[in-house]
MIVO-140601 format. One record per residue (C-alpha): residue number from 1; residue in three letters; x, y, z. Coordinates in Angstrom, 3 decimals. Each point is the difference from the previous one (the first is absolute). Layout:
// MIVO-140601
(NUM ALA (X Y Z))
...
***
This chain:
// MIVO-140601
(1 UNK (-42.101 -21.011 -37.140))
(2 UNK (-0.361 3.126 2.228))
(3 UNK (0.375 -1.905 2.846))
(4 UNK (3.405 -1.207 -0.581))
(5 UNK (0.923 3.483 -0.761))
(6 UNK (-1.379 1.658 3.176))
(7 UNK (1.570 -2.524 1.923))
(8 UNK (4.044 0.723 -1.226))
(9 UNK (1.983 2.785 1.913))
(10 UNK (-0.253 2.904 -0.812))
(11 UNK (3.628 0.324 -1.210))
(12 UNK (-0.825 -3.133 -2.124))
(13 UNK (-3.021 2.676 -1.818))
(14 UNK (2.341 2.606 -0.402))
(15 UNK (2.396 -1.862 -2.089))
(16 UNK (-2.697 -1.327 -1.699))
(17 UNK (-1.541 3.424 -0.836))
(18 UNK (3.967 1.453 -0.932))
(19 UNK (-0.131 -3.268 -2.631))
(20 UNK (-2.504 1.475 -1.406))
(21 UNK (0.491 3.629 -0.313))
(22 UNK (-3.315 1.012 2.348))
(23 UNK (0.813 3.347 0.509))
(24 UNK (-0.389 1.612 3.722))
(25 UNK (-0.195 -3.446 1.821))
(26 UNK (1.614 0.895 3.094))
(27 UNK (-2.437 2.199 1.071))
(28 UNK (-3.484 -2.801 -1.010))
(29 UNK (-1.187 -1.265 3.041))
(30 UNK (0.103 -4.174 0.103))
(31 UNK (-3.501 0.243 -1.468))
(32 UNK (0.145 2.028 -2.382))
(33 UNK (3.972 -1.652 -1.324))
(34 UNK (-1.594 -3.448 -0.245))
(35 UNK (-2.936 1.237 -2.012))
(36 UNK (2.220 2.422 -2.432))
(37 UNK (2.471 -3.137 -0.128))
(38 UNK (-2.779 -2.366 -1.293))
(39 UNK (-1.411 2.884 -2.774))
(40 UNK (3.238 -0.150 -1.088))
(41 UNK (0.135 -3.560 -0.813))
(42 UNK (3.187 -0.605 3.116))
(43 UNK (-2.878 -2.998 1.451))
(44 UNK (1.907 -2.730 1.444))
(45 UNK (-1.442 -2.396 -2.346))
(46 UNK (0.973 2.220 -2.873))
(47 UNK (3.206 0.098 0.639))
(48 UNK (1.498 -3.242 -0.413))
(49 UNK (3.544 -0.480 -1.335))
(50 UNK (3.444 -0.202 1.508))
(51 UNK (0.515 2.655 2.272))
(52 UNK (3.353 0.309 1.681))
(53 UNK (-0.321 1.398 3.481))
(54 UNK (3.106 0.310 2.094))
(55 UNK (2.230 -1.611 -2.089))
(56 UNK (-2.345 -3.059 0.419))
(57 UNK (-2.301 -1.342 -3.398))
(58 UNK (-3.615 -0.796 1.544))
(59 UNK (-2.714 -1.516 -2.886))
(60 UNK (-2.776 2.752 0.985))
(61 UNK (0.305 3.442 1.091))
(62 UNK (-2.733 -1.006 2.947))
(63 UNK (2.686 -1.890 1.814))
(64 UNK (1.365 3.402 1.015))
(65 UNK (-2.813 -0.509 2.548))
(66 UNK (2.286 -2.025 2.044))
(67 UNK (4.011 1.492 0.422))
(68 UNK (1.667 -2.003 -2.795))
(69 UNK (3.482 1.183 1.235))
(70 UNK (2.124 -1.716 2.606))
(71 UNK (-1.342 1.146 2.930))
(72 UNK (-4.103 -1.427 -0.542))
(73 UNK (-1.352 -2.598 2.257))
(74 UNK (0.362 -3.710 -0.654))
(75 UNK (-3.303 -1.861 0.379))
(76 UNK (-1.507 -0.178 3.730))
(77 UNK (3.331 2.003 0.960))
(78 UNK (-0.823 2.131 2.967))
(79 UNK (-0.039 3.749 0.110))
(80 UNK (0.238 2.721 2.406))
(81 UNK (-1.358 3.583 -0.183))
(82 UNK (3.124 2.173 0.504))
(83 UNK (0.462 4.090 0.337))
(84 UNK (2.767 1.384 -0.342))
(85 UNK (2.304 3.022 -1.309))
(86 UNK (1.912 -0.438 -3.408))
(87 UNK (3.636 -0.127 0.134))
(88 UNK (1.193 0.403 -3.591))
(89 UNK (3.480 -1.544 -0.814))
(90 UNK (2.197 1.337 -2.452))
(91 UNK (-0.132 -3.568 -1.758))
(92 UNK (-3.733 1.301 -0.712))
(93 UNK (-1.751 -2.820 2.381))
(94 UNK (-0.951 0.950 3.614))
(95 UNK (-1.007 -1.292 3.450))
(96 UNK (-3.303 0.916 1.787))
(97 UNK (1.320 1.232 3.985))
(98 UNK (-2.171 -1.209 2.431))
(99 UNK (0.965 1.333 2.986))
(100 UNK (0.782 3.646 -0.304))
(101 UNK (2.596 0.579 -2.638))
(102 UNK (2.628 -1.630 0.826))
(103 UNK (1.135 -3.291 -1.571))
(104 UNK (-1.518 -3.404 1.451))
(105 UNK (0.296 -3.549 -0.834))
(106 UNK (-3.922 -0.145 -0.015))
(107 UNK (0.156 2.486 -3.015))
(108 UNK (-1.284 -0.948 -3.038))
(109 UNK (1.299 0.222 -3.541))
(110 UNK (-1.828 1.922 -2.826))
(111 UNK (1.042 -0.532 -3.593))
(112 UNK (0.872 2.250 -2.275))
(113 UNK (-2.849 -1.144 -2.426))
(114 UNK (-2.153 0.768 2.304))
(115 UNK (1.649 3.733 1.222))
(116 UNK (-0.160 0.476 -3.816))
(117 UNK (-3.484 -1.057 -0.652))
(118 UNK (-1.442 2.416 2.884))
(119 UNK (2.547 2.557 -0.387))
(120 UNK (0.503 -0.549 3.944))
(121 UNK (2.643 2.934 1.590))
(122 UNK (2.537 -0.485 2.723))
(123 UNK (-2.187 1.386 2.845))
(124 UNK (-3.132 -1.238 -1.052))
(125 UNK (-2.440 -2.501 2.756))
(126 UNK (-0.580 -3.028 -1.849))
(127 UNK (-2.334 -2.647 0.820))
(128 UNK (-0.843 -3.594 -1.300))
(129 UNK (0.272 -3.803 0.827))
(130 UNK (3.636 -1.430 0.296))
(131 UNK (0.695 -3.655 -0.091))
(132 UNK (2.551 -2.142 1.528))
(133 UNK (3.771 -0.203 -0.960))
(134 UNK (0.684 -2.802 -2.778))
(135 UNK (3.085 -1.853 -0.369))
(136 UNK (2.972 2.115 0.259))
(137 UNK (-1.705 2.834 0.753))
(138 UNK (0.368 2.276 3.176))
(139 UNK (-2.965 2.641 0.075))
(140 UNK (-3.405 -0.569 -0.533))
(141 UNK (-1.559 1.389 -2.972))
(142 UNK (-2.750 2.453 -1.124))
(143 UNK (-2.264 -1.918 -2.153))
(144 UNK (-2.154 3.024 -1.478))
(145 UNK (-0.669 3.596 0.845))
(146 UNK (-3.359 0.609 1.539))
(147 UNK (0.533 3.814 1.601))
(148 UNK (2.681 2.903 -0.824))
(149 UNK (-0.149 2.395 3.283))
(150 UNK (-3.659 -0.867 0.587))
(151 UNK (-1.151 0.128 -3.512))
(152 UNK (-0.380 -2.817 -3.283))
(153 UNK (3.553 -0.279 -1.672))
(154 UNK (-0.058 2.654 -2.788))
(155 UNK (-3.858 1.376 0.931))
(156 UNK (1.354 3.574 -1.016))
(157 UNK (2.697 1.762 -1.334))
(158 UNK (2.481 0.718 3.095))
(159 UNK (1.374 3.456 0.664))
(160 UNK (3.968 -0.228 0.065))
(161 UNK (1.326 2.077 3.288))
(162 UNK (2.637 1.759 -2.419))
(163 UNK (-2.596 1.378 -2.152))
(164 UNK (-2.437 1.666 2.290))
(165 UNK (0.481 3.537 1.244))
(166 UNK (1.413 0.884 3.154))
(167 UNK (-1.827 3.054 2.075))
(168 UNK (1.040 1.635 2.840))
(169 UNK (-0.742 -1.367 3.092))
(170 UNK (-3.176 1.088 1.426))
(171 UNK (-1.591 -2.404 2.290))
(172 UNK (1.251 0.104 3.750))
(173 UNK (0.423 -2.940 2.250))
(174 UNK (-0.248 0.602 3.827))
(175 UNK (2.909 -2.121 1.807))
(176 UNK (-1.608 0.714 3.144))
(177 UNK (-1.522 -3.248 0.857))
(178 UNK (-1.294 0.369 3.844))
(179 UNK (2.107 3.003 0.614))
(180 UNK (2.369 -1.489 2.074))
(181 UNK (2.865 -0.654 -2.477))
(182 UNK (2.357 2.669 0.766))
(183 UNK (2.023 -0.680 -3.564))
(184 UNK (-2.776 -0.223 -2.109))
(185 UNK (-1.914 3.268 1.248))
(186 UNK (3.478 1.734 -0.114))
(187 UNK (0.079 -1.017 -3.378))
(188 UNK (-3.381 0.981 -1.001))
(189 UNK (0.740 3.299 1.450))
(190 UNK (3.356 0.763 -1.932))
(191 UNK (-0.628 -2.032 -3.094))
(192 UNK (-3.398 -0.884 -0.644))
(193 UNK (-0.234 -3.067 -2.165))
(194 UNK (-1.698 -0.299 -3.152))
(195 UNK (-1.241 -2.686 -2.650))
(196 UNK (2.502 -0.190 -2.477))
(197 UNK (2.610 1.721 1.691))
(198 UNK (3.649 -0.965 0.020))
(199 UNK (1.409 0.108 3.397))
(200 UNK (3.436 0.188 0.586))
(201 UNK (1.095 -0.804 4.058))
(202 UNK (3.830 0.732 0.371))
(203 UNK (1.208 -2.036 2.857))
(204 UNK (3.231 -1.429 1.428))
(205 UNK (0.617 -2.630 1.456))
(206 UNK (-1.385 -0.090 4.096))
(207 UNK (-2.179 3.051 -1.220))
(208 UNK (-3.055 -1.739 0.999))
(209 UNK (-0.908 -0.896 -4.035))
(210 UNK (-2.122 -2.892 0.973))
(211 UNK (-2.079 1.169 2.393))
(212 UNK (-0.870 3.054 -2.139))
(213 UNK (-1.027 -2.322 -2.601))
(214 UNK (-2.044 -2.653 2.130))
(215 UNK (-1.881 3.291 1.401))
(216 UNK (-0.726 0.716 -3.885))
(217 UNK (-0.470 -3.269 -1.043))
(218 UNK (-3.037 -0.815 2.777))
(219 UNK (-2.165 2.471 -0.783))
(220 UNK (-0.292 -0.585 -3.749))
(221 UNK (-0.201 -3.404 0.797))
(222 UNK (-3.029 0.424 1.531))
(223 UNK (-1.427 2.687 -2.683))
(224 UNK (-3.077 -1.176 -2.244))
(225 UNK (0.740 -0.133 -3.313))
(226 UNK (4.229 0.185 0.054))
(227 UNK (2.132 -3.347 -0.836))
(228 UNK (3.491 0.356 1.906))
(229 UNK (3.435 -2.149 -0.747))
(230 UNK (2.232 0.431 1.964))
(231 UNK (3.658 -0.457 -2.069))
(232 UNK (3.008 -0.929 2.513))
(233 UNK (3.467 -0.198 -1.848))
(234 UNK (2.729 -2.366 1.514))
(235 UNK (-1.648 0.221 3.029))
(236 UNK (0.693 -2.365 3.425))
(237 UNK (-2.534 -3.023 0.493))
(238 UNK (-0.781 0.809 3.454))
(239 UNK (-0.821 3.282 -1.528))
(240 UNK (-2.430 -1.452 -2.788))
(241 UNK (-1.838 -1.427 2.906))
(242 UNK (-0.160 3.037 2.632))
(243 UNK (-1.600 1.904 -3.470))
(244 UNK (-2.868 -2.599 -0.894))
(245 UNK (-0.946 0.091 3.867))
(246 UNK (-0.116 3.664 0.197))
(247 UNK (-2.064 0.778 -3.090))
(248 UNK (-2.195 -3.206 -0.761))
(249 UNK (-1.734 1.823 -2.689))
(250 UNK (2.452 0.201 -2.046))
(251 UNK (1.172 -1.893 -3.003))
(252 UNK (4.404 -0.370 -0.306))
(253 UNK (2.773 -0.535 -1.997))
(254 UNK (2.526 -0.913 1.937))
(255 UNK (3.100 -0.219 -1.409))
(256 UNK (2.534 -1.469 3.072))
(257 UNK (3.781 0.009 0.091))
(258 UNK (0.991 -3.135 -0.749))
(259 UNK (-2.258 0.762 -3.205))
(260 UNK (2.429 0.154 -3.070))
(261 UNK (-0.254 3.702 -1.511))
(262 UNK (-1.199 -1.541 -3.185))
(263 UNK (-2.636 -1.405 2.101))
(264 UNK (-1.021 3.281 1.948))
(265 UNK (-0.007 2.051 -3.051))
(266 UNK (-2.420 -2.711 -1.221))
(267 UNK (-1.906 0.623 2.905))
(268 UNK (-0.353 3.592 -0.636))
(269 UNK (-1.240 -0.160 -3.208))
(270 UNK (-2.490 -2.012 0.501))
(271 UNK (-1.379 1.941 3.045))
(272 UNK (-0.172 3.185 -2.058))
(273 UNK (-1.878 -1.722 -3.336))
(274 UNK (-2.438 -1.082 3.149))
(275 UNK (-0.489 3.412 0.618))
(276 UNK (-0.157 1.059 -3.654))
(277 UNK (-2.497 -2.483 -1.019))
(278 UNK (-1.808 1.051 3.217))
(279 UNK (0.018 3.708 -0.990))
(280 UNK (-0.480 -0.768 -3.617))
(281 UNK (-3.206 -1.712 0.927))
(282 UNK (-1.531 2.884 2.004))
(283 UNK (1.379 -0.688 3.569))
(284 UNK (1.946 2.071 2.439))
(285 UNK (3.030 -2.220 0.738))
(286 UNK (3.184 1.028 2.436))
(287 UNK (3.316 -1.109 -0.293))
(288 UNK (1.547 0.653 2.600))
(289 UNK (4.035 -0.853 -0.368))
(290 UNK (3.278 -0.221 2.545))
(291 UNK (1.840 0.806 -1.531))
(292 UNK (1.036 1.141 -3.386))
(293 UNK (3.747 0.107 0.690))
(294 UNK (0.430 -3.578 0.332))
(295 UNK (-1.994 -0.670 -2.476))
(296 UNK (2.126 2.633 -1.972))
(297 UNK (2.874 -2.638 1.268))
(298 UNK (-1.975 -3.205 -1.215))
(299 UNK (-0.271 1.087 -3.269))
(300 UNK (3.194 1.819 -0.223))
(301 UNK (-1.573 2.495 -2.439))
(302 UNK (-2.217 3.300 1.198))
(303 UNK (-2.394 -0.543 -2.876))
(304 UNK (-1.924 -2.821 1.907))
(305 UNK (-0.200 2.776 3.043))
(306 UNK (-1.112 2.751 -2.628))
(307 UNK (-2.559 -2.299 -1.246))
(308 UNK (-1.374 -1.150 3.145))
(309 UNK (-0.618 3.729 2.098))
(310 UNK (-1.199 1.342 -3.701))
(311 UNK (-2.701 -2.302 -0.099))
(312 UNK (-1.556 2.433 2.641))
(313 UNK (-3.042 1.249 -1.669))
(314 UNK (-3.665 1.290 -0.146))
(315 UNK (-1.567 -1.174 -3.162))
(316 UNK (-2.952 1.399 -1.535))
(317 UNK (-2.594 -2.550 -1.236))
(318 UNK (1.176 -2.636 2.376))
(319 UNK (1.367 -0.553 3.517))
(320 UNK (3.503 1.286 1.809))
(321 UNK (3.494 -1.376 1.242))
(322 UNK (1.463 1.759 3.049))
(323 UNK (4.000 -0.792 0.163))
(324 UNK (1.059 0.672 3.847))
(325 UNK (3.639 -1.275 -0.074))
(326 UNK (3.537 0.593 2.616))
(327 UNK (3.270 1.042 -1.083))
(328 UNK (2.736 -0.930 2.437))
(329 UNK (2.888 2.536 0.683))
(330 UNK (3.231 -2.302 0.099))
(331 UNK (-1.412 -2.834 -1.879))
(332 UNK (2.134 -1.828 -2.115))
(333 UNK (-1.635 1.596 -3.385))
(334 UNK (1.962 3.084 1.235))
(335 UNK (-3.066 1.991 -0.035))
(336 UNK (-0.314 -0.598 -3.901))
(337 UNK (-3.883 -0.725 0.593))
(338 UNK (-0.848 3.193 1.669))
(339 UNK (1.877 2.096 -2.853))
(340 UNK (-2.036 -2.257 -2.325))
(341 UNK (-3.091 0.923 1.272))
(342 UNK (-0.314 3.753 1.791))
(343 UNK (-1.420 1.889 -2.493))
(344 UNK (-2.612 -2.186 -0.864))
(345 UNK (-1.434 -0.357 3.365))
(346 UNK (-3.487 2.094 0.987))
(347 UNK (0.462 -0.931 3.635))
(348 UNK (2.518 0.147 2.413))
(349 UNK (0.637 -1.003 3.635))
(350 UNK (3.835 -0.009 1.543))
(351 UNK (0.719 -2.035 3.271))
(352 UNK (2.750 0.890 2.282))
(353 UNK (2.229 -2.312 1.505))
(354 UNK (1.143 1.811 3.124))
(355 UNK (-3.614 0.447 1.168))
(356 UNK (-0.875 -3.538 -0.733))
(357 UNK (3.316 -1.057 1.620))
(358 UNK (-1.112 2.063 3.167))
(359 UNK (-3.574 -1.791 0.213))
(360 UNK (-1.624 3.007 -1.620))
(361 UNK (-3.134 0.041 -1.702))
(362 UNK (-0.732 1.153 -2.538))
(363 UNK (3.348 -0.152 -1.206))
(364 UNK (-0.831 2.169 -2.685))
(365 UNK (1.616 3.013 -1.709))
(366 UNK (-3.246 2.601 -0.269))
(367 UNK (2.152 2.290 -2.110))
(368 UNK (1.138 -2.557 -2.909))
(369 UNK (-3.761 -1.406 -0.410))
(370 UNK (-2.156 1.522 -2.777))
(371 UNK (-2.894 -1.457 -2.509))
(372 UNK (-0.501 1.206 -3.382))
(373 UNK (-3.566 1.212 -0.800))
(374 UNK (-0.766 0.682 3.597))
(375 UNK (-3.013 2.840 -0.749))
(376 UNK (-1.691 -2.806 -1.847))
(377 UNK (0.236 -2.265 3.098))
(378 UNK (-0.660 2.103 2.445))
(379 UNK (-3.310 2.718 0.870))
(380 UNK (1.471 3.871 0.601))
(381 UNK (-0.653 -0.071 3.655))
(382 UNK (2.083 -3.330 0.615))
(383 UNK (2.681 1.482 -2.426))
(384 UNK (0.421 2.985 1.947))
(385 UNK (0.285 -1.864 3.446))
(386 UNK (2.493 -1.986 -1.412))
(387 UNK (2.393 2.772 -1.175))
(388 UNK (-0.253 1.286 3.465))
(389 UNK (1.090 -3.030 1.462))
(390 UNK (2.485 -0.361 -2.290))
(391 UNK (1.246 3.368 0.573))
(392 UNK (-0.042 -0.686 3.821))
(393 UNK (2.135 -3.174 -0.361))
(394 UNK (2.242 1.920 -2.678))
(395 UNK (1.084 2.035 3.218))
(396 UNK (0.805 -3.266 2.265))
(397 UNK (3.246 -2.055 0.157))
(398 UNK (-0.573 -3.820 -1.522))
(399 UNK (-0.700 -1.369 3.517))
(400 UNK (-2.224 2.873 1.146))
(401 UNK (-1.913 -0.195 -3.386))
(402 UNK (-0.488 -4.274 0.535))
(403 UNK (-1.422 0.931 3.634))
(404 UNK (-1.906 2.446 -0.846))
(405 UNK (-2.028 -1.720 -2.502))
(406 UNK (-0.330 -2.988 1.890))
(407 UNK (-1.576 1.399 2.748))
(408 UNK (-2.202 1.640 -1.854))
(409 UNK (-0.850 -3.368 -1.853))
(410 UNK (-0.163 -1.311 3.308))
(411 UNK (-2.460 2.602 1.463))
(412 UNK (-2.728 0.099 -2.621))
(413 UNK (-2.801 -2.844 -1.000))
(414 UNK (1.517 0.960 -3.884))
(415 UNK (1.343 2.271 -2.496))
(416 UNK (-2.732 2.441 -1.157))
(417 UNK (0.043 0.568 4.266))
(418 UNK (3.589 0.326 0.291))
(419 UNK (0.037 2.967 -3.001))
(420 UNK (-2.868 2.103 1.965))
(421 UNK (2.783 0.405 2.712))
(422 UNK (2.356 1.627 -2.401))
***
């Protein structure tokens, strides 16, 4: 009948249609799948038989209406509707996280039946009812798949973030907030930031790293249309906290010391698939990270630090990922991040430590700041003013330059006002 059809998931249709050999299903709207199922003869009451599903033999295919696999719900068993972000373990099953991405006792498991049957990603914003733990059990479990990252499981053919094209950078992102941020106007001056950028932001340690980043990390925060996680590797607790009060807008990963390295590479991962299924979907997504050296020395091996930063891309047809991610002089990586990564960057900002130790700010090196691209980010007049200026600072001792700029910053409402005066 069609209405036991119409009323089976969608994933349930498309293995249906796969069974038998409907060409182009994937892209049929509900609608028009049930119908073409039916004309080809795939009715539920036409297709009776043993059917294994799951490793499990069910009588009639039309009991695929309900989850035959471990996880379904037991008669009058109670449910909860659950959202989450998937969490795919290497054993092929995953957990939904609940609160942010890092791990929880409230998580809740998802099978690997069912990360098979909707093609689910690590990454991906999955929601459906969970039901209670059973005997022996210690999570509570997804019973179906209602939504994939807003959407019907399998509704369309997904985009894979590897596949699409990266572009250059070309739409700007004022950091200027409500002008008063001295480090974020100084860094919209010298490096103008950019969606799908990757932004390098060599630091040491007591070189004023964090409050660079929180001065980043507000206003896109509080930018329409841009989804920022904030990654911290082996960080302090207290720290974790101080972050999450500053920038409330945010989403983290925080990945705290007495975290096993295992565990904070873990952590890692899954925050960039976030921002891959994010960008792969059509949305502008941050990540921003502190810092790639220790996570160069969680996961002993460069290649996760390479992988990370390269993710750092425009992509035509879809959305963007901006990387903005520390390196830390005298870390215990030995600097093996930064040599991983230099080349690749398109943006760069350099703290130094004396002027950060002295209470200066910006404590920023004007002369070892650049962005790739800038012409495209930038109108001729502002372009011009900014050469100036950086020919003026050029000419200026490290502290000089720092005082300068801030009192400029200081004496002007914004930046377009400040470059008039040059």
């Amino acid at each position: 009948m069609p209405t036991e059809l119409a009323s089976q998931h969608l994933a349930d249709l498309h293995a249906r249609a796969a069974r038998l050999g409907i060409e182009g299903y994937r892209k049929l709207r509900r609608e028009e799948l049930v119908r073409t199922i039916e004309e080809a003869g795939g009715g539920v009451d036409d297709d009776a038989g043993e059917v294994v599903v799951e490793g499990t033999v069910v009588a009639d295919d039309s009991e695929r209406a309900v989850e035959v696999d471990a996880d379904g719900p037991r008669e009058d068993e109670p449910t909860e509707e659950v959202t989450g972000v998937l969490d795919v373990m290497p054993q092929r099953y995953g957990f939904l996280r609940l609160r942010g991405l890092e791990a929880d006792p409230a998580d809740v498991y998802v099978s690997a039946s069912q990360i098979r049957r909707c093609e689910l990603r690590s990454g991906d914003e999955v929601a459906g009812p969970a039901r209670e733990p059973r005997r022996g059990e210690r999570h509570r479990a997804l019973v179906h798949v209602d939504a994939v990252n807003g959407q019907e499981p399998l509704a369309s053919e997904r985009p894979r973030f590897d596949d699409l094209a990266p572009i250059a950078p070309e739409r700007r992102v004022s950091l200027e907030g409500d002008g008063a941020d001295v480090q974020a106007r100084a860094v919209d001056l010298l490096a103008p930031l950019a969606l799908g950028q990757r932004v390098l932001v060599r630091a040491a340690p007591r070189s004023g790293r964090t409050t660079l980043l929180r001065s980043i990390a507000s206003p896109l925060a509080g930018t329409q249309g841009i989804s920022l996680i904030v990654l911290l590797v082996d960080e302090r607790p207290e720290e974790a906290t101080a972050w999450r009060e500053a920038v409330p807008g945010a989403q983290f990963a925080i990945a705290t010391a007495d975290l096993p390295p295992a565990d904070q590479l873990r952590l890692a991962e899954l925050a960039l698939a976030r921002v891959q299924r994010q960008a792969e979907g059509g949305a502008d997504a941050v990540l921003l990270v502190d810092s790639l050296s220790r996570l160069d020395y969680a996961a002993g091996d460069v290649a996760a630090v390479k992988r990370l930063f390269g993710a750092g891309r425009n992509l035509a047809g879809a959305g963007s990922l901006t990387v903005i991610a520390t390196t830390l002089a005298g870390a215990a990586d030995e600097g093996a991040a930064e040599r991983a990564v230099q080349t690749t960057e398109t943006a760069l900002v350099t703290l130094d430590p004396e002027l950060a130790g002295a209470g200066v700010h910006p404590a920023i090196v004007p002369g070892e700041c650049r962005v790739s691209n800038e012409e495209t980010l930038r109108d001729a007049d502002e372009l011009a003013a900014v050469r100036r200026l950086r020919e003026q600072l050029a000419q200026m001792q490290p502290r000089e330059a720092a005082d300068f700029l801030r009192e400029r910053i200081e004496a002007t409402t914004s930046n377009a006002e400040l470059l008039r005066g040059v």
